[in-house]
C-alpha positions as semicolon CSV with decimal commas, in nm:
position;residue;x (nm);y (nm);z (nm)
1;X;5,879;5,859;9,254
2;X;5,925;5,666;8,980
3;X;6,079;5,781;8,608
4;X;5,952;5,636;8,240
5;X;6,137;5,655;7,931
6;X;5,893;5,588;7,625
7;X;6,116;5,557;7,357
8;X;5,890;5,543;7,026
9;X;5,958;5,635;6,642
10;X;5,873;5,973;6,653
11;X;6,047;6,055;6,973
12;X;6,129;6,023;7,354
13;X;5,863;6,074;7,607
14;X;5,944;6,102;8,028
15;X;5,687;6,049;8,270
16;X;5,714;6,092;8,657
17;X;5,486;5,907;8,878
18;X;5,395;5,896;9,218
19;X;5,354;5,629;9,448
20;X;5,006;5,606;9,374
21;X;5,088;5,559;9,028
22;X;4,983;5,953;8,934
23;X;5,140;6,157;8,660
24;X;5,286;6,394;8,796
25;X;5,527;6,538;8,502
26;X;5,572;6,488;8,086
27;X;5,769;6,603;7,836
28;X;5,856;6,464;7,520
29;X;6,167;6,535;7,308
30;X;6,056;6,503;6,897
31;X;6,292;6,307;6,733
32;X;6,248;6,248;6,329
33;X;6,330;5,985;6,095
34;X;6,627;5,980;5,867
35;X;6,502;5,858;5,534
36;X;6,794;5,751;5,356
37;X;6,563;5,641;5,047
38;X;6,277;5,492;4,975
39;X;6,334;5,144;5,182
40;X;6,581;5,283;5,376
41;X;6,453;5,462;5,737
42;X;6,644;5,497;6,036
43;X;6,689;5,749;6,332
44;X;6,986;5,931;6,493
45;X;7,196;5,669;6,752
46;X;7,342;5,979;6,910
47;X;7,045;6,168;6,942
48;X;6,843;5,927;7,089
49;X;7,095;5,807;7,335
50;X;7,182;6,163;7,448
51;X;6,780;6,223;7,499
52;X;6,736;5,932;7,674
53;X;7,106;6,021;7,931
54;X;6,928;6,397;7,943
55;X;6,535;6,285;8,062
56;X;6,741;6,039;8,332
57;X;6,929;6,283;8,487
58;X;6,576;6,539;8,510
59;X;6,404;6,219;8,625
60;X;6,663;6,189;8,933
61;X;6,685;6,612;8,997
62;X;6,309;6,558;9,039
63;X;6,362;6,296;9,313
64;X;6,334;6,034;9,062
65;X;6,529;5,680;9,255
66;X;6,399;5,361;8,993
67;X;6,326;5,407;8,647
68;X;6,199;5,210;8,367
69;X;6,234;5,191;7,987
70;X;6,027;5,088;7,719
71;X;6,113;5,085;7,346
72;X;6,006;5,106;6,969
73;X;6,044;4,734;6,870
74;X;6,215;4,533;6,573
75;X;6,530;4,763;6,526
76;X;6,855;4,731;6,556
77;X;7,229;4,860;6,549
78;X;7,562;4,820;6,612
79;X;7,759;5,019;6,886
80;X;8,154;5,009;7,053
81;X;8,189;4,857;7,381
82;X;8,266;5,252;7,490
83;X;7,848;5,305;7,385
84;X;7,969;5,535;7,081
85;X;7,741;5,377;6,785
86;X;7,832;5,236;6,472
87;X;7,557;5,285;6,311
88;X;7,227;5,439;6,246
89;X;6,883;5,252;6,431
90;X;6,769;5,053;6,160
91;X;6,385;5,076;6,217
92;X;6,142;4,862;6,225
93;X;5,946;5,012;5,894
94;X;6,305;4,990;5,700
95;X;6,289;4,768;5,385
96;X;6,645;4,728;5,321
97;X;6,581;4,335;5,424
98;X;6,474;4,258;5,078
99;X;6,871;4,283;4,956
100;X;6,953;4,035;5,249
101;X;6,640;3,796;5,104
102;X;6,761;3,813;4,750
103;X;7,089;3,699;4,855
104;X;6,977;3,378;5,093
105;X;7,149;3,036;5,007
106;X;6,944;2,845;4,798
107;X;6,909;2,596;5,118
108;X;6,762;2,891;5,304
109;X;6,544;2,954;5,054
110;X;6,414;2,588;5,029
111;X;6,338;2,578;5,458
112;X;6,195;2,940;5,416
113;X;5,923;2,777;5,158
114;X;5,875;2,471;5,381
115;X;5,865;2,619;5,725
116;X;5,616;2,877;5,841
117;X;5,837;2,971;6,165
118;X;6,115;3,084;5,889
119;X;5,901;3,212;5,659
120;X;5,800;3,454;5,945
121;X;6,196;3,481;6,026
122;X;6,341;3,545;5,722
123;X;6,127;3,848;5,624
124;X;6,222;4,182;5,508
125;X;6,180;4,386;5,859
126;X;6,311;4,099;6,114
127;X;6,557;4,219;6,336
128;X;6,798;3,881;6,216
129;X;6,785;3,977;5,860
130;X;6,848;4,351;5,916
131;X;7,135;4,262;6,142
132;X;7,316;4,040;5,843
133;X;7,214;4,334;5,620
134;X;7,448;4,569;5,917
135;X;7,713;4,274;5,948
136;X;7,760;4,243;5,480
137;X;7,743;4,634;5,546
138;X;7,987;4,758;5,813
139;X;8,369;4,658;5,729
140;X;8,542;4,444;6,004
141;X;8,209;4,429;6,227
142;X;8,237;4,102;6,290
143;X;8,581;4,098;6,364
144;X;8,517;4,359;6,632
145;X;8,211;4,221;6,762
146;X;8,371;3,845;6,824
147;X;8,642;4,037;6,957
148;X;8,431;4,206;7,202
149;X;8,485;4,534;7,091
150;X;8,147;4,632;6,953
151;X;7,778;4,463;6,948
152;X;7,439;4,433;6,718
153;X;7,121;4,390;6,882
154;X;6,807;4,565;6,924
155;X;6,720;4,935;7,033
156;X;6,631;4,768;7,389
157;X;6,976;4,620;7,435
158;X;7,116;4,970;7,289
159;X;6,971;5,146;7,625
160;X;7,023;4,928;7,841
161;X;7,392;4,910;7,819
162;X;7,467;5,291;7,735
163;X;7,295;5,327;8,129
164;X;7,439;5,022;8,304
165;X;7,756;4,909;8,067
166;X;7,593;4,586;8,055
167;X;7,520;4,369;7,764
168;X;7,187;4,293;7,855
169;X;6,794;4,216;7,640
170;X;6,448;4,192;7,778
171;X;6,228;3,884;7,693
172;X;5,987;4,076;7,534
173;X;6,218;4,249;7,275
174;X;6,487;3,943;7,267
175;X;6,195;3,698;7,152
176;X;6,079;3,933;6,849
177;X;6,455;3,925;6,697
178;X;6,387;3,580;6,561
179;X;6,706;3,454;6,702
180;X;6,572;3,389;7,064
181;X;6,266;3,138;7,097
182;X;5,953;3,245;7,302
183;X;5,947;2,909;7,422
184;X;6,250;2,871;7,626
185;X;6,472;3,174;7,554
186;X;6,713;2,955;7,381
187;X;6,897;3,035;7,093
188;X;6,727;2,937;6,756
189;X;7,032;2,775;6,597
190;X;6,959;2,691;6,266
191;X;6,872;3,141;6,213
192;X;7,214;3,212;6,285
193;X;7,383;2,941;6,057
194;X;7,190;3,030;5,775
195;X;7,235;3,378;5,799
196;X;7,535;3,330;5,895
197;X;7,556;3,560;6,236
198;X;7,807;3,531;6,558
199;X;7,629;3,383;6,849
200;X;7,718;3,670;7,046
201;X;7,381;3,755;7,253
202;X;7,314;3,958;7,533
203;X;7,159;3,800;7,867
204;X;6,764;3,739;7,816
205;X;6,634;3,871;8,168
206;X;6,236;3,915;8,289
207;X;6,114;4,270;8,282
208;X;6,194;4,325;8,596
209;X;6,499;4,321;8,669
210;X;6,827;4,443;8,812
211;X;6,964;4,607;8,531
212;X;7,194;4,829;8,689
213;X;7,207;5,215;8,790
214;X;7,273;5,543;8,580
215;X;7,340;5,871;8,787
216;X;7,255;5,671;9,048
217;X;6,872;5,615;8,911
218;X;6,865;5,211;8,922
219;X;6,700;5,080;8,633
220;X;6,461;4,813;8,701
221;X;6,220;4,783;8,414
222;X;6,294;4,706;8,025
223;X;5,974;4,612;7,796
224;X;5,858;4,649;7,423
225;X;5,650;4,925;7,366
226;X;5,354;4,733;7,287
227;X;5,367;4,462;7,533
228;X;5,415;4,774;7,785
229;X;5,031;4,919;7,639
230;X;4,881;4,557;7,714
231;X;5,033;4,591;8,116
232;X;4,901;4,936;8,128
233;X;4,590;4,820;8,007
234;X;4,566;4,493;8,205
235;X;4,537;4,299;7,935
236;X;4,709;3,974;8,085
237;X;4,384;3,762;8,033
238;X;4,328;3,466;7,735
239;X;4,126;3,680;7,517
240;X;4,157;3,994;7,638
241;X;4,288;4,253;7,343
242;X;4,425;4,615;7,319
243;X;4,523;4,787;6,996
244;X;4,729;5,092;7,012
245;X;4,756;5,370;6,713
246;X;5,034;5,585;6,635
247;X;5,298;5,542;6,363
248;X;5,101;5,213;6,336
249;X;4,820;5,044;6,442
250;X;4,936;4,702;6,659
251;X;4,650;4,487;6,780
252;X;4,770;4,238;7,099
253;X;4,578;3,969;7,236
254;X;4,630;3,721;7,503
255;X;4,668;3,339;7,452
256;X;4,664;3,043;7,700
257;X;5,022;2,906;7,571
258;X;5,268;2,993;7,276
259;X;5,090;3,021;6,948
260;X;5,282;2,968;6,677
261;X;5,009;3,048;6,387
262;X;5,000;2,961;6,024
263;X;4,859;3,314;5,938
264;X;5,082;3,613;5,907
265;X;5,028;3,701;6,309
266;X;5,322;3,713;6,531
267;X;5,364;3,511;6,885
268;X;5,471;3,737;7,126
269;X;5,588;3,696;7,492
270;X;5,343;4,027;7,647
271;X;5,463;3,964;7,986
272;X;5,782;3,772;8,149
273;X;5,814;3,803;8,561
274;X;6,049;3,592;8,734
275;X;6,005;3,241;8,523
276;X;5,664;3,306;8,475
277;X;5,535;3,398;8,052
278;X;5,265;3,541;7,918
279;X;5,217;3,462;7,599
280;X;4,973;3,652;7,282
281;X;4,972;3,705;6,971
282;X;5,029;4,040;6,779
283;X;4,908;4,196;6,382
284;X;4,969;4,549;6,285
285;X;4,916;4,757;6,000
286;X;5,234;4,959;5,936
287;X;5,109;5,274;5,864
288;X;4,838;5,450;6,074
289;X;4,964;5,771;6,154
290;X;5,215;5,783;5,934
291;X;4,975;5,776;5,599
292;X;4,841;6,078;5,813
293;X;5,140;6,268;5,874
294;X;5,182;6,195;5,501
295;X;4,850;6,316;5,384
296;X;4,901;6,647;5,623
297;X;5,254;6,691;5,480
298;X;5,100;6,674;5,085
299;X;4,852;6,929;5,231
300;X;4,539;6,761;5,236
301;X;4,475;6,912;5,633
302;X;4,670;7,183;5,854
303;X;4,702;6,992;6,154
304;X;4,563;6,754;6,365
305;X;4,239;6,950;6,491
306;X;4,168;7,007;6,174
307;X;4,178;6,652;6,062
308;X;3,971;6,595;6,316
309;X;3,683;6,805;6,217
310;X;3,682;6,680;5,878
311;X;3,691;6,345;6,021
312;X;3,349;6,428;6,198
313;X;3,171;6,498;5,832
314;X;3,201;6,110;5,805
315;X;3,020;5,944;5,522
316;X;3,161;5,579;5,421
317;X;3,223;5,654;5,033
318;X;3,596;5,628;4,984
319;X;3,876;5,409;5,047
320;X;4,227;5,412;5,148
321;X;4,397;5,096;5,173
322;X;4,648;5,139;5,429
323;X;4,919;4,937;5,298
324;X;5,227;5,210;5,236
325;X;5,437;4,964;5,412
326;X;5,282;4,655;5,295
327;X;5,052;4,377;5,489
328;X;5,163;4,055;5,683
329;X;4,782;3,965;5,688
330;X;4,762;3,856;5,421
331;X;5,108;3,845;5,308
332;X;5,118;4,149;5,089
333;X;5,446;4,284;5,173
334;X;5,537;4,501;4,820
335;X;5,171;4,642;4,776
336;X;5,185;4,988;4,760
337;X;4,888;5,214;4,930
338;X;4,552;5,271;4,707
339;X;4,236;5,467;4,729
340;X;3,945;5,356;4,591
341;X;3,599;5,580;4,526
342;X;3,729;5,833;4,428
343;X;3,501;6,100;4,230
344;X;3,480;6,438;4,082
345;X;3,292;6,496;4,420
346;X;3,526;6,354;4,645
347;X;3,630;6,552;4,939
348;X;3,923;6,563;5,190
349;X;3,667;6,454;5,458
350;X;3,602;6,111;5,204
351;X;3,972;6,083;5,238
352;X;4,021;6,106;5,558
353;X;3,706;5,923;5,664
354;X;3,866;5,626;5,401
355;X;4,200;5,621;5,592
356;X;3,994;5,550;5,934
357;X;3,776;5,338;5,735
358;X;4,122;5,129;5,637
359;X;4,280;5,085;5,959
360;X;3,913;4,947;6,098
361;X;3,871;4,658;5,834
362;X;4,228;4,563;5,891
363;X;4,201;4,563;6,214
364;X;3,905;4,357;6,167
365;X;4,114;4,113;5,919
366;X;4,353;4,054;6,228
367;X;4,094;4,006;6,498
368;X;3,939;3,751;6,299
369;X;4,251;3,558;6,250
370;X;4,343;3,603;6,598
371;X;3,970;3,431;6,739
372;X;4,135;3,074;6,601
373;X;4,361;3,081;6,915
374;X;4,105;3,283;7,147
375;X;3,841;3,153;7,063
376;X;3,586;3,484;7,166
377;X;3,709;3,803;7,262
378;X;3,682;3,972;7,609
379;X;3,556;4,305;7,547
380;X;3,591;4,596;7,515
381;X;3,856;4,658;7,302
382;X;4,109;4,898;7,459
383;X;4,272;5,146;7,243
384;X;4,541;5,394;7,308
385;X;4,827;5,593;7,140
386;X;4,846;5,926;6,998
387;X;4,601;5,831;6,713
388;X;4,314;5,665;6,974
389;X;4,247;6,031;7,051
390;X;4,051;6,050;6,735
391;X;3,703;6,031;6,828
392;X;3,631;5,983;6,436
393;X;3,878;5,636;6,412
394;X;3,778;5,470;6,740
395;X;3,376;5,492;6,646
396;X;3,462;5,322;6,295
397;X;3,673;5,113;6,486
398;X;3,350;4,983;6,723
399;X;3,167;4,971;6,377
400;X;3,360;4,733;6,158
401;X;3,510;4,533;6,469
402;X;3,120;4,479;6,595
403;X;3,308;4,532;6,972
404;X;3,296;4,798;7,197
405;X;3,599;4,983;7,193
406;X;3,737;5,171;7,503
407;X;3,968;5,433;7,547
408;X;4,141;5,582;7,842
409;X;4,201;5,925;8,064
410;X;4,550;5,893;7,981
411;X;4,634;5,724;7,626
412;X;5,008;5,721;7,727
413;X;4,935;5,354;7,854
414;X;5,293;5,215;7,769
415;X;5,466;5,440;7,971
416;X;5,162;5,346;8,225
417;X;5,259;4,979;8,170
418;X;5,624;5,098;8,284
419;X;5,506;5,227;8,605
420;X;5,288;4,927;8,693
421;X;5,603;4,700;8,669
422;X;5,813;4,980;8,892
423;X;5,536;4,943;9,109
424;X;5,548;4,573;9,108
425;X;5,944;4,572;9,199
426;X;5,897;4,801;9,473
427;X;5,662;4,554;9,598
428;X;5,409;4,802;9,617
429;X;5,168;4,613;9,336
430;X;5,116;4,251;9,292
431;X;5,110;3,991;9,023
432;X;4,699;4,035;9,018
433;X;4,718;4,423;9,049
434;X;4,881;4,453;8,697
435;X;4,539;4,330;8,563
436;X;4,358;4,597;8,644
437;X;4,196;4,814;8,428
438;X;4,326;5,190;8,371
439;X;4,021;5,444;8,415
440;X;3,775;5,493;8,115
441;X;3,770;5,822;7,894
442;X;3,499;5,713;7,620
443;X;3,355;5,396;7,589
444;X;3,285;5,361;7,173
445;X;2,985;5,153;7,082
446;X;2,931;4,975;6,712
447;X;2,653;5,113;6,525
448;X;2,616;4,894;6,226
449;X;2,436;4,541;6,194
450;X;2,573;4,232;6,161
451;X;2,455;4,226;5,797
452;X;2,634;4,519;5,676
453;X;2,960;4,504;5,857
454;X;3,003;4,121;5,717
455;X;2,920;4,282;5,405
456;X;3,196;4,527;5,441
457;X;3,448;4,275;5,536
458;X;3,337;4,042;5,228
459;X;3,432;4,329;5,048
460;X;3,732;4,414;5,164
461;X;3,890;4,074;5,213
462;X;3,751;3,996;4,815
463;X;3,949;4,323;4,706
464;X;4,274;4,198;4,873
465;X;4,238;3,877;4,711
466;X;4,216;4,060;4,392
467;X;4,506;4,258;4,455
468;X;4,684;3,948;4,562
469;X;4,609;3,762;4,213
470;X;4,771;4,100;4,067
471;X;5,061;4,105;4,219
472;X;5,139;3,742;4,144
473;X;5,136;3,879;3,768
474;X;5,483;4,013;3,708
475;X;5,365;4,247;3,419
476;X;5,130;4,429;3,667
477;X;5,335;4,456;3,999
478;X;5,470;4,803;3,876
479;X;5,073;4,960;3,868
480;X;5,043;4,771;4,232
C-alpha cells in the first residue's frame, strides 16, 4: 500500500493506493489562506504540519509502509531546529516581494536590467526574494539560522524535515528557489551575495529518495506539485504538455535540454531520478480558480454546479482578463483583473463564459511561446485539477488552443504522479512505465477554424499590448 500527501493552497489531500496503483481511499483536510492584506497571503505553519503528521499516521493504521509527498510550490518559511515554525508559509501568490525589489542595491538593479536569468530571479514571488523579505523581517533570524538553530527554505524542505529531522530539498522544488541552478544543482552565487542570504541549504536529492521514516512510514518520494501532474500524466516526452487548473492554471511542457528562455516562461527540472534530469518549461496564469472562488464569494453563482450550468449557456461576448495576480507572459506583473463587453444585457453566464474564455487565450499566449523550444506539440493536451472538471473550460480550452485537450478518470493526477514514483522505488515500475498515459475521461475536440481562433488571439495579444503601453504611463497605472 502506498500513502500520498498532496499538499496544495487550498488544503491537504491523502490518497491510498494499491499495488496496482488503485485508489483505494481519499480525504482531504480544507485548509484556507490567511490574507494579511492585500499583497500579503500566507497559510497556517502549524496547521498544515499537524495535517500532514495526522493523514501519516491514518496512512500507516491503514497498512500504509512508503509514502510520498508532493507540495504547493514557490513558498517559503522559517522554522526551529525542534520543527516549531517561525513563521507563517509565505505563498507563492504573496506580493510582499515588491518591498524587497524597491530596496535592491543599485548594482542589483543594474544586473537585474542586463540579465534575463535575474530578471526572472529577482521578481516579486521568487522564493530568494521572499526569503530576504523573512530574513529584514524576523529579528535575530540569521543569527539563529547560521547558528543552526532555525532554517528558511521552501514548503518542501518544511515537510520533509518535520517527518525525518533532516534538512533535506527535492530537485524539483530546490531548482524553482532561484538559488539552486537546474543545470548542476549548484549554488547560484552571485543570488545570495546580492541579496545578501546565508549559504545555508539543505541537501538537493532526486525524487526518489531515502528521506527517512515517520511513525515508521519511510518516506521515499518528495516532488512539486506540478512536476508531480506531468509524471501522473506521462508527460516525460520533448513536446509533450499537460496543464493543470485549480488556484491557477500551470501549463508544463517537455524540452530536450535546459531552456533558459528570453520570454517570461520558467525552466523547470519535471523529473530528477538517480543523476538522470528531465528538463521543461512552465507558464501559469495566477488566478484560475481563485477569480472563481472570488466571483462565487461576491455572489455572482451558489456553488460550483451551478457555475457549471451557467457555464453551459456559453456565448463568446464578454471578457475577463484573468490577471488578479498579474502576468509573467508578457510581463504584466501590477495589472489588475478587467472585464471587457460588458452591456446592459450582460449576464452571469457572459461572465462566467469570459473567465473560461481568459484562461484559454492565455493559455494559448504560453503555448505559443513555449513551441520556440518544442518546436510542435504532441497532442492531446492533458488537463487535470479541480477546475479541469469543468466541461465548459476544457471545450474553450480545445477551441482557442486549436489542440485536442484530454482529461482523465481521476483528475487527482499529482497525487497519481506520487504513486508512480512509489511504484518506481519499490521496483515495481520502471523508468519507461512512468510514461504511460493515465486512462481517458473526455477527450475535448476544437471547434473553431483556424481563421477565427488567430483572429481571437490577434485580439487578445493587441489588447495586452495596449494595456502594456498604459501601464508604462505613470498617470494611468492607478485606472490599470
Amino acid at each position: 500500500m502506498y500513502g500520498v500527501i498532496d499538499i496544495g493552497t487550498t488544503g491537504v489531500k491523502l490518497s491510498i493506493y494499491d499495488e496496482d496503483l488503485r485508489k483505494t481511499h481519499y480525504e482531504k483536510t480544507v485548509i484556507g489562506f490567511e490574507k494579511i492584506s492585500q499583497q500579503r497571503i500566507e497559510q497556517n505553519s502549524l496547521q498544515i504540519a499537524n495535517a500532514v503528521r495526522g493523514f501519516v499516521k491514518k496512512a500507516r493504521e491503514k497498512g500504509v509502509k512508503k509514502m510520498g509527498i508532493c507540495t504547493y510550490r514557490a513558498s517559503i518559511l522559517a522554522w526551529r531546529n525542534d520543527g516549531t515554525p517561525i513563521t507563517n508559509i509565505i505563498t507563492w501568490i504573496d506580493g510582499r516581494g515588491k518591498e524587497v525589489l524597491e530596496r535592491l542595491s543599485p548594482t542589483a538593479k543594474f544586473l537585474k536590467k542586463f540579465s534575463r536569468s535575474l530578471n526572472v530571479i529577482l521578481s516579486p514571488d521568487s522564493p530568494a526574494i521572499l526569503m530576504r523579505w523573512v530574513y529584514s523581517n524576523v529579528p535575530r533570524l540569521i543569527e539563529e539560522v547560521k547558528a543552526g538553530k532555525a532554517y528558511v527554505w521552501t514548503l518542501d524542505s518544511y515537510i520533509l524535515y518535520i517527518l525525518t529531522g533532516k534538512f533535506l530539498a527535492d530537485a524539483t522544488n530546490a531548482t524553482l528557489t532561484g538559488l539552486i541552478h537546474p543545470r548542476n544543482l549548484s549554488e547560484i552565487d552571485i543570488v545570495f551575495e546580492l541579496l545578501k542570504l546565508p549559504k545555508i541549504i539543505p541537501e538537493v536529492t532526486g525524487n526518489t529518495h531515502s528521506f527517512g521514516s515517520f511513525e515508521d512510514v519511510e518516506v521515499s518520494v518528495c516532488i512539486a506539485d506540478q512536476q508531480a501532474a506531468s509524471v501522473g500524466f506521462g508527460v516525460l516526452d520533448k513536446g509533450e504538455v499537460q496543464s493543470t487548473h485549480g488556484t491557477g492554471s500551470f501549463v508544463e511542457t517537455v524540452t530536450e535540454k535546459l531552456a533558459i528562455p528570453t520570454s517570461g516562461l520558467v525552466p523547470i527540472i519535471i523529473l530528477r531520478i538517480d543523476d538522470e534530469k528531465t528538463y521543461g518549461l512552465e507558464g501559469f496564469v495566477r488566478s484560475t480558480g481563485s477569480t472563481l472562488e472570488w466571483l462565487m464569494k461576491i455572489g455572482l453563482f451558489k456553488d460550483y454546479s451551478e457555475a457549471e450550468s451557467l457555464l453551459k449557456q456559453f456565448e463568446k461576448r464578454v471578457l475577463l482578463v484573468p490577471s488578479l495576480g498579474g502576468f509573467r507572459i508578457p510581463y504584466l506583473r501590477d495589472l489588475r483583473g478587467m472585464i471587457l463587453g460588458l452591456g446592459l444585457d450582460t449576464s452571469r453566464s457572459d461572465i462566467l463564459s469570459g473567465l473560461a474564455l481568459g484562461v484559454s487565450l492565455h493559455i494559448a499566449i504560453i503555448l505559443n511561446a513555449m513551441k520556440k523550444y518544442v518546436g510542435r506539440f504532441r497532442e492531446p493536451l492533458f488537463s487535470g485539477g479541480g477546475c479541469s472538471m469543468s466541461n465548459a473550460l476544457l471545450q474553450t480550452l480545445a477551441d482557442i488552443t486549436g489542440m485536442q485537450v484530454a482529461r482523465p478518470v481521476d483528475v487527482e493526477v499529482s497525487s497519481f504522479g506520487v504513486a508512480k514514483l512509489l511504484a518506481l522505488s519499490d521496483g515495481k515500475l520502471s523508468k519507461k512505465d512512468l510514461r504511460e498515459k493515465p486512462a481517458i475521461g473526455k477527450l475535448f475536440s476544437p471547434s473553431f477554424n483556424h481563421i477565427d481562433r488567430n483572429t481571437m488571439l490577434d485580439a487578445y495579444s493587441k489588447l495586452l499590448g495596449v494595456i502594456s503601453r498604459c501601464l508604462r504611463d505613470q498617470s494611468l497605472k492607478k485606472i490599470f
